[in-house]
Backbone as CSV, one residue per row, in Angstrom:
resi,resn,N_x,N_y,N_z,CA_x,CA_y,CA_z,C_x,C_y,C_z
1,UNK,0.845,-1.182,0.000,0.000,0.000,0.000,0.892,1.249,0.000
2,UNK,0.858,2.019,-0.943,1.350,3.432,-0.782,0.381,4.596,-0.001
3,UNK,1.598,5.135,0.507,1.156,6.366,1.259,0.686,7.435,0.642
4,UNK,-0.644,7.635,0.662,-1.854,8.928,0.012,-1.627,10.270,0.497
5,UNK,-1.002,9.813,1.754,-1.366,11.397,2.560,-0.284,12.783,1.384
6,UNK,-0.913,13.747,1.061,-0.178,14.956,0.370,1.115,14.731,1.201
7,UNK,1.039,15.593,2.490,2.190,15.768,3.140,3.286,14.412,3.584
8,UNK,2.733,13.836,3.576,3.779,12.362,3.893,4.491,11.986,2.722
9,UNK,3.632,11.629,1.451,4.142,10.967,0.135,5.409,11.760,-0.030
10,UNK,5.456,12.625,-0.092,7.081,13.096,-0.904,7.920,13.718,0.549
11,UNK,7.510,13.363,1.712,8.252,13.833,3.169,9.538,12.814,2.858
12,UNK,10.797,13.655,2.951,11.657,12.420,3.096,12.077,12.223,4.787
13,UNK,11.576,10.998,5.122,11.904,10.614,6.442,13.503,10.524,6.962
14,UNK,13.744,10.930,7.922,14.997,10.711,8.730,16.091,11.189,8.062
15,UNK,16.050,12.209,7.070,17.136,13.019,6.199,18.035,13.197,7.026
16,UNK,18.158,13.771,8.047,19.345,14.051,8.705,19.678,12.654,9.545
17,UNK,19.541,12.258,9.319,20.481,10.873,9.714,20.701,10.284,8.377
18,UNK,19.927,10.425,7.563,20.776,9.939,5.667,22.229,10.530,5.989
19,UNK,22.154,11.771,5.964,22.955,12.923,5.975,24.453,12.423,6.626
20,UNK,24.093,11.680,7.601,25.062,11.642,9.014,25.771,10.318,8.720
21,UNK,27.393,10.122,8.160,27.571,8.764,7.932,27.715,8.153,9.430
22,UNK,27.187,8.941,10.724,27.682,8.343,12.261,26.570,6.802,11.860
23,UNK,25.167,7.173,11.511,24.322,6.483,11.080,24.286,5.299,10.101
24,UNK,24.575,4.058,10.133,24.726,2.960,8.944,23.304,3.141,7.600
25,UNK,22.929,3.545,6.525,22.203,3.318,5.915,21.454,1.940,5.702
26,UNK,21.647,0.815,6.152,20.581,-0.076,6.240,19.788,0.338,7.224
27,UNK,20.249,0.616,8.237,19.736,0.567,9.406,18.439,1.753,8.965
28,UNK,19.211,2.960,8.699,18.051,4.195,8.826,16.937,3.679,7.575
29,UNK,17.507,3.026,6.868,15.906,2.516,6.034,15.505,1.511,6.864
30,UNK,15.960,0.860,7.440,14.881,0.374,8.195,13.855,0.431,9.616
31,UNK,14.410,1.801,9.551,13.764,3.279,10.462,12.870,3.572,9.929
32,UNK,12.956,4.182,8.479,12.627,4.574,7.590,10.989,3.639,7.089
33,UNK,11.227,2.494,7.049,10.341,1.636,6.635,9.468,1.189,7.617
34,UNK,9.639,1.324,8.940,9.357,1.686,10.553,7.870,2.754,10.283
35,UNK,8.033,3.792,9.683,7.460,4.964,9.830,6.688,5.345,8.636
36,UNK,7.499,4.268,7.484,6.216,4.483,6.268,5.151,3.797,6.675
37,UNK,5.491,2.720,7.345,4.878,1.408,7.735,3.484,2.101,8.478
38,UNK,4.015,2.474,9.580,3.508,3.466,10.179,1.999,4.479,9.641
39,UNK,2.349,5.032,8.585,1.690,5.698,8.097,0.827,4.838,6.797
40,UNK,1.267,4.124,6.056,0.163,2.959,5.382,-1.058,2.358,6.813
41,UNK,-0.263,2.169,8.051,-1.384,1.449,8.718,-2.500,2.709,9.253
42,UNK,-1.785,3.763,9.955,-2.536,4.842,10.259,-3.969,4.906,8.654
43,UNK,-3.223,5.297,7.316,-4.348,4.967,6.621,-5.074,4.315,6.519
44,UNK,-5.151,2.650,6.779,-5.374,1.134,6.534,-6.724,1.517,7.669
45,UNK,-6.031,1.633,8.655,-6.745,1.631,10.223,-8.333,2.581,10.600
46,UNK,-7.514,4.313,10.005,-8.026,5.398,9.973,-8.188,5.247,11.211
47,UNK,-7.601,5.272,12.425,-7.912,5.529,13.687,-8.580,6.965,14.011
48,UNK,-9.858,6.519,14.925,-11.244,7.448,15.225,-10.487,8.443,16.571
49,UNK,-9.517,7.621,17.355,-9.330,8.615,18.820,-7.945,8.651,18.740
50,UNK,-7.939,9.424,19.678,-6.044,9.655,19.961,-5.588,8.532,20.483
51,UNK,-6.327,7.418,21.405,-5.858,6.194,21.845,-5.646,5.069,21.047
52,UNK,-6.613,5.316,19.836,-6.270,3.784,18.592,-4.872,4.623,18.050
53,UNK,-4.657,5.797,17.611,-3.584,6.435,16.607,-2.548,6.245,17.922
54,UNK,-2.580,6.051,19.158,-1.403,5.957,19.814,-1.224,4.576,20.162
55,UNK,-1.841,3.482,19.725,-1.470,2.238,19.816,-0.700,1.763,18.405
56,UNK,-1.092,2.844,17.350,-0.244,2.505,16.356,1.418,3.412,16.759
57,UNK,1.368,4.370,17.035,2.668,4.675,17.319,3.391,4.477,18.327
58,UNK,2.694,3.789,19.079,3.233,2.457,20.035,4.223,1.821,19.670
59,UNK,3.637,1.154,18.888,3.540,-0.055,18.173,5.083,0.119,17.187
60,UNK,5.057,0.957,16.419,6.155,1.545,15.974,7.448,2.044,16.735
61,UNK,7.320,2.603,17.655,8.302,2.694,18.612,9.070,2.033,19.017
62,UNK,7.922,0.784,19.591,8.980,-0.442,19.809,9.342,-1.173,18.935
63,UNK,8.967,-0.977,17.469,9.837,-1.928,16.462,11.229,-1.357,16.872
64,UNK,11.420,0.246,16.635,12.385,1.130,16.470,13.367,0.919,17.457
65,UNK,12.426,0.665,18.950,13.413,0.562,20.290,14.262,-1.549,19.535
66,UNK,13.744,-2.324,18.881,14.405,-3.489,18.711,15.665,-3.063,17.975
67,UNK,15.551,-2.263,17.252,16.967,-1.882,16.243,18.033,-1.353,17.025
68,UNK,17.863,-1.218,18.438,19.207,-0.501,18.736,20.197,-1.084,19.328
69,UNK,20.087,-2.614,19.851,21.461,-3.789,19.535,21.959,-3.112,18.207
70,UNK,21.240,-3.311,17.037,22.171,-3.382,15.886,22.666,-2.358,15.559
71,UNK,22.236,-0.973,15.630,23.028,0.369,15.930,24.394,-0.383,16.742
72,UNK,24.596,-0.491,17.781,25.393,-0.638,18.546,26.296,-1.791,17.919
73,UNK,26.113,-2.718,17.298,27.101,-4.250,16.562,27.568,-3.341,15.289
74,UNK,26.787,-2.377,15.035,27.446,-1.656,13.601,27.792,-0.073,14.033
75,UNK,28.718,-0.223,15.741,29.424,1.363,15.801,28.369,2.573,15.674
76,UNK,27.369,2.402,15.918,26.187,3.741,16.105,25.630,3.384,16.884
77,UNK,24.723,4.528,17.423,23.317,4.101,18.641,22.224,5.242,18.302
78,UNK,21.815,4.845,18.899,20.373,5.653,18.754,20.644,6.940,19.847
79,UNK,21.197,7.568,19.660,21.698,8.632,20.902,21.146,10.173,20.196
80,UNK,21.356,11.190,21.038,20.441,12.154,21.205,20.200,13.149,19.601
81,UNK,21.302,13.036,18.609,20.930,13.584,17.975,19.372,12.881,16.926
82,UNK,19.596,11.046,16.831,18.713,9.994,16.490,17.642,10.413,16.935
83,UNK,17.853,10.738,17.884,16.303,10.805,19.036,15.635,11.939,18.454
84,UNK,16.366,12.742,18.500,15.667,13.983,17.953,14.757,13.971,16.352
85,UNK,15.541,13.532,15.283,15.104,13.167,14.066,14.069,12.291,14.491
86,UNK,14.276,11.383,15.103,12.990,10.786,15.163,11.595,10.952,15.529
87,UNK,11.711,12.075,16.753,10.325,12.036,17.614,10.235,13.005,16.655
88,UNK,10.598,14.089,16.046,10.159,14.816,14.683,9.796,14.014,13.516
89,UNK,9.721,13.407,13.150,8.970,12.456,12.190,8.213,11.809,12.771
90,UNK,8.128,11.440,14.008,6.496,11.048,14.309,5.626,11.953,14.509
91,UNK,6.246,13.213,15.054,5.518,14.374,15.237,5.174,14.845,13.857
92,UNK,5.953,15.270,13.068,5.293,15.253,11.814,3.957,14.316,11.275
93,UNK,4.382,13.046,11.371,3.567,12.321,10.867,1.608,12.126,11.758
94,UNK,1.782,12.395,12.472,0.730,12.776,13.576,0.173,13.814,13.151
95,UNK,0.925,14.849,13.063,0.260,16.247,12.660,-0.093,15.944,11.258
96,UNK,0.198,15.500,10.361,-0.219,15.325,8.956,-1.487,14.541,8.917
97,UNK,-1.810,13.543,10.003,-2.860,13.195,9.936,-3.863,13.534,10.928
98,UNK,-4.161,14.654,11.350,-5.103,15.749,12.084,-4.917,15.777,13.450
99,UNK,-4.263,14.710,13.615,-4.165,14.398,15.548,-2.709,15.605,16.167
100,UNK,-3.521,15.847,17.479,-2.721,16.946,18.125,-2.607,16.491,19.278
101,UNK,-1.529,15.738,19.635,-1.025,14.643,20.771,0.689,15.424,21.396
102,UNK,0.710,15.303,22.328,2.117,15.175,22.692,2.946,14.619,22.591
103,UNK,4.188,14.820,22.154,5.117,14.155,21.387,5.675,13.087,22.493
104,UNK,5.891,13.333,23.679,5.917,12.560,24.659,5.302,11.413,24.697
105,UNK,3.950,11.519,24.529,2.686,10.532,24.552,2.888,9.467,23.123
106,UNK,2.985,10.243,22.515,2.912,9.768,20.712,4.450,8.376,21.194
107,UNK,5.311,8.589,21.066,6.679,8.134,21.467,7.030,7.106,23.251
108,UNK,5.509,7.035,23.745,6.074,6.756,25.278,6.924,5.599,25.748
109,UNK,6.666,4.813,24.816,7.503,3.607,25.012,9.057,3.787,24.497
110,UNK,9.595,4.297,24.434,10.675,4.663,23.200,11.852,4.528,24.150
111,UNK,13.182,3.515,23.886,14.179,3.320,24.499,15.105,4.449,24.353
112,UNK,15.221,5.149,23.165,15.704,5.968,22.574,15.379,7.202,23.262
């Protein structure tokens, strides 16, 4: 399923960690694919409350929190500048689809 939303389809996710060779490129696509993922199900789903749209970015989080052994076996981690790119692309991605949540909330499970 491709992503419909205007603002998402051509968003490039996690650019500044593309950017950053501290970051391995498998890895950030599969950040990357984390958060498209993300946003195909948010469509799929169309979650009605802030509590179904935050079980999907739950849900996502902790894929994200599993990747960070492998940050770490491939010389990177998920450390503060990661963190940052990230809860901004969920925050983005939240706001693109009408919900006005705290980025805190959106992210709560997040090892990172």
């Amino acid at each position: 399923m491709a992503i419909t939303n205007d603002q998402l389809r051509s968003y490039s996710f996690l650019k500044e960690m593309y950017e950053d060779d501290y970051f391995p490129t498998f890895l950030v696509d599969k950040c990357r694919d984390i958060l498209t993922a993300l946003c195909e199900e948010v469509e799929r789903v169309k979650p009605a409350t802030d509590s179904d749209l935050l079980e999907l970015t739950h849900a996502a989080t902790e894929e994200i929190n599993e990747l960070a052994s492998e940050f770490e076996d491939n010389d990177s981690e998920l450390e503060t500048n990661a963190r940052e790119i990230l809860a901004a692309d969920f925050d983005f991605i939240v706001k693109a689809y009408g919900f006005d949540l705290d980025l805190e909330e959106i992210i709560a499970p997040r090892d990172w």
